[in-house]
N, C-alpha and C positions, 0 to 999 in steps of 0.2 A: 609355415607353422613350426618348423625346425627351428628355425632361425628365431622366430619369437621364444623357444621353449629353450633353447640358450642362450638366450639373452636375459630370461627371468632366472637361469638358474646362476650367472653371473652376478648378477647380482646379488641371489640367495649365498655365493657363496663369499662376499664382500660381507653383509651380514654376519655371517661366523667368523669373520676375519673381524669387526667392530666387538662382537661378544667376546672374544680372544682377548683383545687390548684392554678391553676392560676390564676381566678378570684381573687380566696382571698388573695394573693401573689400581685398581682398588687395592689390593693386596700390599704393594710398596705404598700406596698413599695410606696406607690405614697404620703402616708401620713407620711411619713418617709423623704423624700427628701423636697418636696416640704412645712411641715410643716403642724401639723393639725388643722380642724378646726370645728366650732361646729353650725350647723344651730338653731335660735331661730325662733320661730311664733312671726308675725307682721301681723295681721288680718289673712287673708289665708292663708299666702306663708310663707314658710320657710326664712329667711334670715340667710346669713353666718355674723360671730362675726367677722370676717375680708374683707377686698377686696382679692379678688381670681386674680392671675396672668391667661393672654389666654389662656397658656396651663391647668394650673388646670381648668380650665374652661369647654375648651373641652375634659380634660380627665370625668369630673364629669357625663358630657352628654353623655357618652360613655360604653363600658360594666365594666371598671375599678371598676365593683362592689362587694363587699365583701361579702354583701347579695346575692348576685346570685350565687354565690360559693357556701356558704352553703346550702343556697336552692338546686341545685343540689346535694351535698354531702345526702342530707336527698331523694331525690327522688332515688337516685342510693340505698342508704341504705337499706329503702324500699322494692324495687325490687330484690336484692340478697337476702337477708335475706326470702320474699315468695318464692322466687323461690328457695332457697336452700328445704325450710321446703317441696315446692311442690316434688320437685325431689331424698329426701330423703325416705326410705325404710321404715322407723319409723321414726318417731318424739315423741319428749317429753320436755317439759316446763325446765326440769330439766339441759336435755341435751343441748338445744338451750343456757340457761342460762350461762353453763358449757362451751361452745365456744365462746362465747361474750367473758368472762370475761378473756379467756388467749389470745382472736385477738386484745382486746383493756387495757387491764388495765395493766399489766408488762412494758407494754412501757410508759403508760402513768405515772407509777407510777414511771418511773426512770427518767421522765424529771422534775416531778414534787419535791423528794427530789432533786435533782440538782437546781431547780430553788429557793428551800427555803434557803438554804444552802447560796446560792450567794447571794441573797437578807438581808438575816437577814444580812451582813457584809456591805451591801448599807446602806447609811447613809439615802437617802432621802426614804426608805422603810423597816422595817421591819413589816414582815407580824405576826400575831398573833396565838396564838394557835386555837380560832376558824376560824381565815383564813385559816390553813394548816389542819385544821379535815373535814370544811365544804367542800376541794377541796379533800380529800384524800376521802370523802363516797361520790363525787360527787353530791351535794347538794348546790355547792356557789352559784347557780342563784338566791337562795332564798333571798340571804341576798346583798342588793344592795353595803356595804362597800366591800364584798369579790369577787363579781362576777368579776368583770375585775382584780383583784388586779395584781395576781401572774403573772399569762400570758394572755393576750386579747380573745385567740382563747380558752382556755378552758372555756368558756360560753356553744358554742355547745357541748362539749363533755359530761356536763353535763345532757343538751338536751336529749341527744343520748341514754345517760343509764338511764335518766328516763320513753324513749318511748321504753325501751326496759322493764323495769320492766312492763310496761304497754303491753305488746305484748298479752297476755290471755286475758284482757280485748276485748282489739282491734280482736280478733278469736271469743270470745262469742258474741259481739254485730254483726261480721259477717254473724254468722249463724243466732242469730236471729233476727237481724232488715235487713238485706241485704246490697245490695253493698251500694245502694245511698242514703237509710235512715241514714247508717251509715256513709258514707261522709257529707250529710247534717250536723247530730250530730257533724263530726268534723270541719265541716268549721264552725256552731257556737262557737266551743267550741275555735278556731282560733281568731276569733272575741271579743268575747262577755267580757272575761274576761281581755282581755286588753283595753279594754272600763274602765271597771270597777275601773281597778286597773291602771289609766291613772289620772293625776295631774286633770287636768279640769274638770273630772268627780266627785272624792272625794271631791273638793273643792266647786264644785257644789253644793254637797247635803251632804257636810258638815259629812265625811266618814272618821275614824280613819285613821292611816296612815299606819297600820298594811295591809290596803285593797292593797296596793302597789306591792304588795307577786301577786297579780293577775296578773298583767302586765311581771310576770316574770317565767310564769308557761309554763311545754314544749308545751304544747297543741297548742302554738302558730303556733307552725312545726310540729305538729301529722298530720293535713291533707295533709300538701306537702308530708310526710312520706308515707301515706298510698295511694298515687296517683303511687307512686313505686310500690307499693302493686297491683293495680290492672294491671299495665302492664307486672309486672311478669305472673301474673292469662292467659292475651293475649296470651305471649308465651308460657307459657304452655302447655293451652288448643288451641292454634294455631288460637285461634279467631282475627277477623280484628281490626287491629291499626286504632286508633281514626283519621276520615277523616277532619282536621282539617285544615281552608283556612292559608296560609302563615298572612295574612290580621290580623284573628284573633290571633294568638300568636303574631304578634306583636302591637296590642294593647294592649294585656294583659301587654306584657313585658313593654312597654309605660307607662300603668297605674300604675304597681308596682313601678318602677322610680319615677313617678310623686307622690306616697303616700309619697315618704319624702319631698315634696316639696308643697303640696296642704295637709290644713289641712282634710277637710272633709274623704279622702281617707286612711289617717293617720295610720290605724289600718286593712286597707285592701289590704297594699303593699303585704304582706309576702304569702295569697293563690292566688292572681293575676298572682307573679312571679313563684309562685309555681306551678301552673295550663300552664303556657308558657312554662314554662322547660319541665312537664314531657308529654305536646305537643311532645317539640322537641324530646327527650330519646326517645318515642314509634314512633318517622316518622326514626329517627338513628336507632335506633337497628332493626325495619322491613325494611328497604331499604334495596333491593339488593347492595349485596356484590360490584360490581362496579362501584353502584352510590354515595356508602359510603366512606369517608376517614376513615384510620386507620390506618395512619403510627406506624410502630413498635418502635421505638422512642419516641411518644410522648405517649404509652401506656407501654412503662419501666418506664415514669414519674410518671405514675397511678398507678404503684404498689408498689409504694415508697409513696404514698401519704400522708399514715397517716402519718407517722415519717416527713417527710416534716412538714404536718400543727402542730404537735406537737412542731416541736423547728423553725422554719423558722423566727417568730416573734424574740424569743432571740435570733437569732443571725445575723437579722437588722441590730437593734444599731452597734455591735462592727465592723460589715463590714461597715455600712457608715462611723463611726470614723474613720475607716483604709482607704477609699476612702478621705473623707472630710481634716484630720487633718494628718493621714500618709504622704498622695498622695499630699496632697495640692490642691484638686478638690474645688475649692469655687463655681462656675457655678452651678446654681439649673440646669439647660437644660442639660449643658454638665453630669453631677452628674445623669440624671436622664437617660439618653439614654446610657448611658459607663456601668453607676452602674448596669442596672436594669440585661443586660448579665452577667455581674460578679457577681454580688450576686445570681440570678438564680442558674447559674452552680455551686456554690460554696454552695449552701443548698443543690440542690439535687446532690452532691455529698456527702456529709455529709448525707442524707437521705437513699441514694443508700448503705452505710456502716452499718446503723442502722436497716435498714430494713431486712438486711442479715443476720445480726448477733444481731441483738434484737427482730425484729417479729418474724421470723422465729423460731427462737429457741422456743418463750413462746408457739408459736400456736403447735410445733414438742412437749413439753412438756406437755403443756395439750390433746394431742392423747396417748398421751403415760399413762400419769394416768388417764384418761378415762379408757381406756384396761383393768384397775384394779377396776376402782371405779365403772364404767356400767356393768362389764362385769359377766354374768349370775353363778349363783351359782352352784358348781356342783351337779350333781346329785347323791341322796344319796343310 
């Protein structure tokens, strides 16, 4: 029965890995067709730099969000990552580090010579040698000319492996400040430094420009991260899912939306949406089995994910060109309802290939030099 009851919840959590990619899948394909656009502050509210057609309109008010994507990618993160450390025999810093680095970096580091390669031959880009070192040690978030350059989505990946260098931190503040001192610490730490390191604040009190680096630090997604963290802790230890009103997740989720639209909120979208989602993950993953969806379909999506969000962004462009200028699709509507099927299926097939035969392989090769590199010295 164990064994059954994790195995549906593997799945369930392939599932929120499918809903993930999606978000952020719709979100650049929506800015992709329809053309993007950039919101400025005019007293309180955000304005867009263009008039928005009704459909981008009501796609904007709608979940078509890129940020909601990641934000669950980091709460799912989170949760596997405690719960793998929970339900392991032994654990070690060394180890945990050692499996990170062949689940995520072999893949990423073949998209990423692929993407310099084709770029330096783009006329309107070639990336520089500190843009290809500061993305090769995963460090471009630091430097505002490289963080988007390459590819959009590698921002989070960055993220990702510097709240994973930070993992021993985040275990010693566990033990000794506890769950919620510790959450406090990172919801300020969420906060406070994208305060700091925000235009209106340095310009305020008249702050180098060096202070900027603040607004671009992970810490901004360490507490949505560590919200995974404690719902893993739930399942583990079999303790009750947070009794939490429908009412209240969707104000949060309201609020977070509304920080890119209201300034005052501005810097408190990202734990808002972050605190809604892993609402939602811990009422999904403890619902009974036939109150939950979890089609198996939409959970092959989820375990193709990372190779998805890895290349899905390059390979937009050339599918819309081959819709747009092949096909002769000139209709933003038509372009936007025909495309978004066809390009879909034509990523995550291209994903479903990569994940076979590039994840697989790095994650089967670092178990294998494990065996050698962990494995106990004999006795003499």
């Amino acid at each position: 029965m164990e064994a059954a009851t994790e195995k549906i919840r593997l799945v369930k959590v392939d599932v929120l890995r499918a809903a993930a990619i999606l978000l952020v899948f719709s979100s650049h394909f929506e800015s992709r067709v329809m053309g993007p656009w950039l919101p400025h502050w005019e007293g309180m509210w955000a304005v867009a730099d263009r008039k928005l057609n009704p459909l981008e309109t009501v796609l904007n008010a709608t979940i078509f969000s890129g940020a909601l994507g990641v934000g669950l990618f980091f709460v799912i993160s989170g949760l596997c990552i405690r719960l793998s450390q929970r339900n392991a025999p032994q654990f070690s810093i060394g180890g945990f580090y050692w499996r990170r680095f062949w689940r995520i970096y072999p893949p990423y580091l073949l998209i990423l010579l692929l993407l310099v390669v084709i770029k330096r031959v783009e006329v309107w880009h070639r990336p520089g040698s500190g843009d290809f070192l500061s993305h090769l040690l995963l460090i471009h978030n630091f430097w505002e000319d490289y963080r988007l350059s390459i590819s959009v989505p590698f921002w989070s990946l960055a993220y990702e492996a510097q709240i994973y260098v930070l993992y021993p931190v985040l275990l010693w503040m566990w033990d000794r400040l506890g769950k919620w001192r510790t959450l406090t610490l990172l919801l300020a730490l969420a906060v406070v430094p994208e305060i700091i390191g925000g235009n209106e604040f340095r310009q305020r009190f008249h702050l180098p420009a060096q202070f900027q680096v603040l607004a671009s630090l992970p810490t901004s997604l360490w507490f949505t991260w560590t919200l995974g963290f404690i719902i893993a802790d739930q399942l583990h230890d079999r303790t009750p899912a947070w009794r939490i009103p429908w009412i209240g997740i969707g104000l949060l989720l309201f609020g977070g939306g509304l920080a890119y639209h209201f300034k005052p909120l501005a810097h408190f979208g990202a734990p808002m949406s972050g605190l809604a989602l892993a609402f939602l993950v811990s009422k999904y993953l403890n619902a009974p089995d036939e109150l939950s969806w979890s089609p198996g379909w939409l959970a092959a999506l989820g375990l193709c994910s990372y190779s998805f969000y890895l290349y899905f962004d390059s390979l937009l462009g050339p599918l819309f060109s081959f819709l747009k200028n092949g096909l002769q699709i000139q209709n933003k509507t038509l372009l936007f309802f025909g495309g978004y099927a066809f390009m879909l299926t034509v990523i995550w097939g291209v994903s479903y290939l990569l994940w076979r035969f590039i994840e697989l392989p790095s994650i089967a090769a670092g178990r294998r030099l494990a065996a050698r590199v962990f494995a106990p010295s004999p006795a003499r």
